[in-house]
C-alpha angles and dihedrals in degrees: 000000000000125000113185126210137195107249125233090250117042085244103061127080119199121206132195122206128195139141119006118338107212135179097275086051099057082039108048100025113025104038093045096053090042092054098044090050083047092057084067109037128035086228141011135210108221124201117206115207118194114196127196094265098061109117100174152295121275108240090257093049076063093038089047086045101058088040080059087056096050096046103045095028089151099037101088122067100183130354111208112190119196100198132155087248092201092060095030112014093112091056096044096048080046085052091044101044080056094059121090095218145054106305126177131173120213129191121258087261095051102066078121094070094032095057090048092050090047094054084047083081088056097043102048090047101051 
């Protein structure tokens, strides 16, 4: 399941992850809020937040994710993941290796760093 957030900045998406992601969520949920924050920016910065109660992605939510890449391969200026890396660490580093930008993934307890990577992106192109 995604929940999506508004960002502290207008570029950034957040997104919450939990459950199990499947196709209709990439497709009603994720695509849709990518492409409206992209009306406004030429590019976004998204944070992906796993919580505990994530169990896993369907074969078509992965499917539906590389497709996301492809199609939207300059979009994203910079991908932050906030994952528990001992339950989840193989899949995120699988996500992040899809995404045609600089991507890091940070620890529950380290927002505070990832917040700051993620506004690099803002800072080095004003």
């Amino acid at each position: 399941m995604l929940t999506m957030n508004s960002g502290y900045a207008d570029d950034i998406l957040v997104i919450k992850i939990s459950g199990e992601v499947t196709h209709k969520d990439i497709d009603d949920l994720l695509i849709p809020a990518i492409e409206s924050k992209l009306k406004d920016h030429a590019s976004i910065r998204l944070w992906y937040e796993f919580t505990e109660e994530f169990v896993g992605l369907t074969v078509g939510a992965l499917w539906d994710d590389a497709l996301l890449s492809v199609f939207h391969f300059g979009d994203f200026s910079r991908v932050v993941m906030i994952a528990n890396m001992e339950k989840i660490g193989t899949m995120v580093n699988t996500l992040a290796f899809m995404l045609p930008c600089p991507v890091k993934v940070f620890s529950a307890n380290d927002r505070d760093n990832a917040r700051s990577w993620l506004d690099e992106s803002s800072i080095a192109t004003v």
